[in-house]
C-alpha positions in Angstrom: 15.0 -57.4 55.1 13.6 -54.3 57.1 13.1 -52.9 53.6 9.9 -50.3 55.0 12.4 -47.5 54.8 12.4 -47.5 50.9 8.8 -47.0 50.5 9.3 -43.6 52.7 13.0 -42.5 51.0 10.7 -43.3 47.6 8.2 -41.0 48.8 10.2 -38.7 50.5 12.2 -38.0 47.2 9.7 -38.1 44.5 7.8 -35.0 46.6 11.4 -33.6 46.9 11.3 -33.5 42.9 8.5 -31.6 41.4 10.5 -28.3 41.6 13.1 -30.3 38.9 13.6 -28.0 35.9 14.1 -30.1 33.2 17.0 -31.9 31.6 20.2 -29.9 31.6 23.4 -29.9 29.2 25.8 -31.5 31.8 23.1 -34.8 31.7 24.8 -35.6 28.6 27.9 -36.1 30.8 29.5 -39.2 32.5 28.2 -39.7 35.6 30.6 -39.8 39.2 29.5 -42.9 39.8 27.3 -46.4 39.9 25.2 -48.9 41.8 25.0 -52.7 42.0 21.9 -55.0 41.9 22.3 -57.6 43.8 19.7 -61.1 43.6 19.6 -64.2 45.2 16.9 -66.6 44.2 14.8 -66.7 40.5 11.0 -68.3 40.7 11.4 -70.0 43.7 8.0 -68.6 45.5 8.5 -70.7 48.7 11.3 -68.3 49.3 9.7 -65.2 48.5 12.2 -62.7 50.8 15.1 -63.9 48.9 13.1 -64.9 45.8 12.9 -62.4 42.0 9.9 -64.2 40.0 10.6 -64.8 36.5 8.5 -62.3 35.6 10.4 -59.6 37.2 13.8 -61.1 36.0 12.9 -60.7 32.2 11.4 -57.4 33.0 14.7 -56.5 34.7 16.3 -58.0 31.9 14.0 -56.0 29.1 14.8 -52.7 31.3 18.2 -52.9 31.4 19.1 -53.9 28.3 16.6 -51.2 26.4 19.8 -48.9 25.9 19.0 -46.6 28.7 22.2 -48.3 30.8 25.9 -49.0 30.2 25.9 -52.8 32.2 29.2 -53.2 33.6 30.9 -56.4 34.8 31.7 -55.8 38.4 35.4 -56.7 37.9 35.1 -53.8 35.6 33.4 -51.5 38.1 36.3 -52.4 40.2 38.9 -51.1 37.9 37.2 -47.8 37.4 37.0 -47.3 41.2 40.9 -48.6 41.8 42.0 -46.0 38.7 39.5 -42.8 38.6 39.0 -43.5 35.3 35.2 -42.4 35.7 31.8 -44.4 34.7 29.9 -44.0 31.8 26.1 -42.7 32.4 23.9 -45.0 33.9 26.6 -47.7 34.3 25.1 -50.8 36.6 26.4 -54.4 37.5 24.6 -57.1 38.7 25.5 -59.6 41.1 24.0 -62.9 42.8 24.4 -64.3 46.4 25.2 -67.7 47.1 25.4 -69.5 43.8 21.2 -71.8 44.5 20.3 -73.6 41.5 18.1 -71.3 40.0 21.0 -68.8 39.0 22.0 -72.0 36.5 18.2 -73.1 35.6 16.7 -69.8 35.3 18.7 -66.4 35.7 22.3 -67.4 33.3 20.4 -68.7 30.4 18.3 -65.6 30.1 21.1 -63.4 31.0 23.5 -64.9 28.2 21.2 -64.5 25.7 20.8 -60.7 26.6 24.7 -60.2 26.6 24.4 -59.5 30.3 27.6 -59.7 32.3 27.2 -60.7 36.1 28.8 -61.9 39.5 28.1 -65.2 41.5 29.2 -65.3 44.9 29.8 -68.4 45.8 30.0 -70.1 49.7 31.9 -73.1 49.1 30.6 -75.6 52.2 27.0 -75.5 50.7 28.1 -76.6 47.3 30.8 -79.3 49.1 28.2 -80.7 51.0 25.6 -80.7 47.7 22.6 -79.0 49.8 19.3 -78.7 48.1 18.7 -75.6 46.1 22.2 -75.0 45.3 24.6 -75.4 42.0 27.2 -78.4 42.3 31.1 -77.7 41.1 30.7 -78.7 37.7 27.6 -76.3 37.1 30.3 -73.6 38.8 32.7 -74.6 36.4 30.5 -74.6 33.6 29.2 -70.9 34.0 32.7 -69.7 35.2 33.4 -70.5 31.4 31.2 -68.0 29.9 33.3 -64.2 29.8 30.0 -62.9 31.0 30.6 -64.7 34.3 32.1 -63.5 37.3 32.8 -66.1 40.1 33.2 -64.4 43.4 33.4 -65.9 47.4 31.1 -65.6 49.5 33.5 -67.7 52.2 33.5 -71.1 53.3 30.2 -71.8 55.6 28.7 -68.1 55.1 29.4 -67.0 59.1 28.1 -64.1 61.0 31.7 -62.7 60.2 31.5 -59.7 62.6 31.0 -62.0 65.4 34.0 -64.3 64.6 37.7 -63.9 65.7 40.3 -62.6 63.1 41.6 -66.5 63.6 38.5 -68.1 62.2 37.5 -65.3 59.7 41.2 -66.2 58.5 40.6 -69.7 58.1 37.1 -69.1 56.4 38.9 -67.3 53.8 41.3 -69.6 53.7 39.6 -72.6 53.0 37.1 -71.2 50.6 40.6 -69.6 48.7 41.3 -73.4 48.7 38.4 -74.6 47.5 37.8 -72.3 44.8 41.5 -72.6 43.4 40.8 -76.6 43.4 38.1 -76.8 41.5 38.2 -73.6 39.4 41.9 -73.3 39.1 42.4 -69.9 40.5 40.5 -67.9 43.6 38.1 -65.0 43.9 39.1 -61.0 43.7 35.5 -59.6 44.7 33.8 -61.0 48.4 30.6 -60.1 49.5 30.3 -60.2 52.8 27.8 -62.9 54.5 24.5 -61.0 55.5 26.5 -57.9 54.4 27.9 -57.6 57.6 31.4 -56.1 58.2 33.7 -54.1 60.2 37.8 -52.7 60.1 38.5 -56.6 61.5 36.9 -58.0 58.1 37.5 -56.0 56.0 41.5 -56.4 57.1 40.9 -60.0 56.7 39.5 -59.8 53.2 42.4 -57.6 52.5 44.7 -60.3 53.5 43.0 -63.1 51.8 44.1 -61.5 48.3 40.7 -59.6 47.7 40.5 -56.5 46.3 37.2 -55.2 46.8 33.8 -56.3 48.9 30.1 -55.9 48.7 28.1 -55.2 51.5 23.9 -55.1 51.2 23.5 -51.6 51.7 21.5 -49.8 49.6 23.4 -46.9 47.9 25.5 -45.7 45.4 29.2 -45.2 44.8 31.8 -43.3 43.0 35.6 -42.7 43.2 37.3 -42.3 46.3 34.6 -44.5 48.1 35.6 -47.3 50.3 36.1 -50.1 48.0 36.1 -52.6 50.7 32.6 -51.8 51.8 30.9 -51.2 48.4 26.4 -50.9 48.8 24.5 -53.4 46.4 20.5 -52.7 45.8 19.0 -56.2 46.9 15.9 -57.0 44.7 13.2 -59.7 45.8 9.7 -60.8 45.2 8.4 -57.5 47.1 10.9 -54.8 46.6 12.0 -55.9 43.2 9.0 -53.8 40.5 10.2 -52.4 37.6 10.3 -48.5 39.2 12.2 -49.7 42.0 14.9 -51.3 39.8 15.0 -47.8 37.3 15.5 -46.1 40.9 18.4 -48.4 41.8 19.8 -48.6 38.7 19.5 -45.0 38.0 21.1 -43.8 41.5 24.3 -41.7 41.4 26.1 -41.3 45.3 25.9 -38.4 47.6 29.6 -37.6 47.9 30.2 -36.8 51.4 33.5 -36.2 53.6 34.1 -37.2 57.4 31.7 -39.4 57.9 31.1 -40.7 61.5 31.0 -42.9 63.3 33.9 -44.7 61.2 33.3 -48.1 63.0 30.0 -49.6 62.1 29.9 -52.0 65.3 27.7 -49.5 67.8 29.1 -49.8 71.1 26.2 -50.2 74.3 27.1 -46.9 75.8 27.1 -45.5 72.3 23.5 -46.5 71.0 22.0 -45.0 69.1 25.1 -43.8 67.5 25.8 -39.8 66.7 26.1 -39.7 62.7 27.4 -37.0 60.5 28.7 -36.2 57.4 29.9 -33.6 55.4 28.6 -32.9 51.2 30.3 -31.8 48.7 30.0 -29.2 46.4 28.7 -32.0 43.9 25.3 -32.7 45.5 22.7 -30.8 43.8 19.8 -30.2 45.9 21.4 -30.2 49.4 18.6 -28.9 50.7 16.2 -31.7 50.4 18.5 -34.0 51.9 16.1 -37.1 53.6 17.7 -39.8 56.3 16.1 -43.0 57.1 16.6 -45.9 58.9 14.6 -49.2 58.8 13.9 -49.3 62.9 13.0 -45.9 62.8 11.6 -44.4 59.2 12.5 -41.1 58.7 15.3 -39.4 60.8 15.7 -35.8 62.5 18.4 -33.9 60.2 20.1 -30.7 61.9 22.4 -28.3 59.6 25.0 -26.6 59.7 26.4 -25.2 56.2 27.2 -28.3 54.2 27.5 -30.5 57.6 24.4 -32.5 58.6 24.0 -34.5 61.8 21.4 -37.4 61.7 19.5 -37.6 64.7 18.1 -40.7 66.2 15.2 -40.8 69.2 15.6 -45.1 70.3 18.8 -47.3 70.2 19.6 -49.7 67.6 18.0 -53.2 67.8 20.8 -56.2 68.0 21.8 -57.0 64.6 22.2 -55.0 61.2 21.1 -51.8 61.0 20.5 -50.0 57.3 20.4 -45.8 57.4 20.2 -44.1 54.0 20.4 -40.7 52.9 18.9 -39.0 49.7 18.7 -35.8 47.5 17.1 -35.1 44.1 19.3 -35.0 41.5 19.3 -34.4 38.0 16.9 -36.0 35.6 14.3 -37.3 38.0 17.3 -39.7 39.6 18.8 -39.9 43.3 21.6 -39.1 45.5 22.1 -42.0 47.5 24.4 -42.8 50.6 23.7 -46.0 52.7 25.5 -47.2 55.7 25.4 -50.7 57.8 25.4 -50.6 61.6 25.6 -53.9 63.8 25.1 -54.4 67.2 26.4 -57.5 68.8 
């Protein structure tokens, strides 16, 4: 998952901290944002990159649900985002990628019995074609039931999306839409994005499919006023997935930040590694112990200039996804956090 960048943005913030204060009276306050979790497997070892251990689930579970968070439904999350209505403190949904058989067996019971609301997104060729490891239609149908649920799409065959024509991107959507409304009686408002790889082109096609939000896998936070087309989502597995890395993730509020470039997230050849820059706002605590990172490179070269910061970059992007993050202290011991997706074909 190219995850060795968290270790260092961990690191990097927690030396960043010691000159914290103490609480403050505005830490009673909402807070300007949230973050996502985001799981795929539960105790299946073989698959240990994609895998949470039941172990870690119920101590996810125990964490969460110790009155320290407000758990959201995504949906929910959604209509705070579409209205400005604002997020309570702490709020956090949770979400799992492509519907295996282990979200039924293992993670839903456990999560019912908590009261813990949750997304599934679903790829619907996987559970057509009844492949090993994954739920069939009537466990789908079964969970969708349950008002904790969420069911959302993950597309028809779960494609390199970025790589695809508008055409077939069009007809993935369109066939999973199909899918979903035949056996479910109705289609998905939330995609997350296969591999969480996206661009204008995809996010335009999930815009004309009927969707009104995605979910990349970015690490980050995100508030109002955030593109809610290419929302960030924590991803949690066997290695990244303790209990401190969750209260980071869950406990991260976003670095707000205006004119952010490059705007495309497909790097060109000619412009690899990509020039990035963005501009804080007056919200960000700490400016000064802003931290970049990237997982090809660790820790990235910052230069500037009043509240504009240019990240600096020594060796081009490898082909495929790559993650950047940005972080700053904030207030009671959590984090600022901005990620961004790059992709080069």
């Amino acid at each position: 998952m190219g995850l060795k960048w968290v270790r260092l943005c961990v690191l990097a913030s927690a030396l960043a901290a010691w000159t914290w204060d103490g609480p403050r009276a505005e830490d009673a306050l909402p807070d300007d944002g949230a973050s996502v979790i985001m799981y795929h497997r539960f105790g299946e070892e073989e698959f240990a990159s994609t895998n949470t251990t039941l172990k870690q689930l119920d101590a996810h579970i125990a964490e969460l649900t110790n009155g320290s968070y407000a758990v959201m439904a995504l949906p929910d999350m959604v209509s705070v985002l579409r209205t400005g209505s604002g997020f309570p403190k702490k709020a956090v949904g949770l979400s799992i990628d492509d519907a295996y058989l282990s979200v039924y067996t293992e993670a839903w019971p456990r999560l019912r019995k908590a009261g813990v609301p949750f997304t599934v997104f679903v790829a619907t060729e996987p559970v057509d074609k009844g492949y090993a490891h994954y739920m069939s239609w009537d466990q789908i149908r079964e969970m969708a039931k349950d008002p904790l649920v969420t069911i959302g799409s993950q597309t028809a065959t779960h494609p390199h999306m970025i790589d695809n024509s508008a055409e077939i991107n069009a007809a993935e959507l369109d066939s999973s839409n199909r899918r979903f409304f035949d056996e479910l009686g109705k289609t998905p408002e939330l995609i997350a994005y296969p591999f969480g790889e996206y661009d204008g082109a995809v996010i335009q096609a999930a815009k004309q499919a009927g969707f009104i939000a995605g979910f990349g896998q970015h690490s980050g936070a995100f508030g109002v006023g955030d593109d809610i087309y290419a929302l960030p989502r924590f991803a949690m597995n066997e290695q990244y997935g303790d209990i401190e890395r969750l209260r980071l993730s869950a406990g991260a509020l976003p670095m707000a930040v205006e004119d952010f470039l490059p705007a495309n997230t497909v790097v060109s050849p000619r412009d690899n590694p990509p020039a990035v820059g963005f501009t804080v706002t007056p919200a960000l605590e700490r400016p000064e112990d802003v931290a970049c990172f990237s997982n090809h490179e660790g820790r990235l070269n910052l230069e500037r200039i009043g509240p504009r910061f240019e990240v600096r970059m020594t060796t081009p992007l490898p082909q495929g996804r790559t993650r950047i993050n940005c972080t700053a202290p904030a207030r009671d011991g959590r984090w600022r956090w901005l990620g961004r997706m790059f992709y080069v074909k």
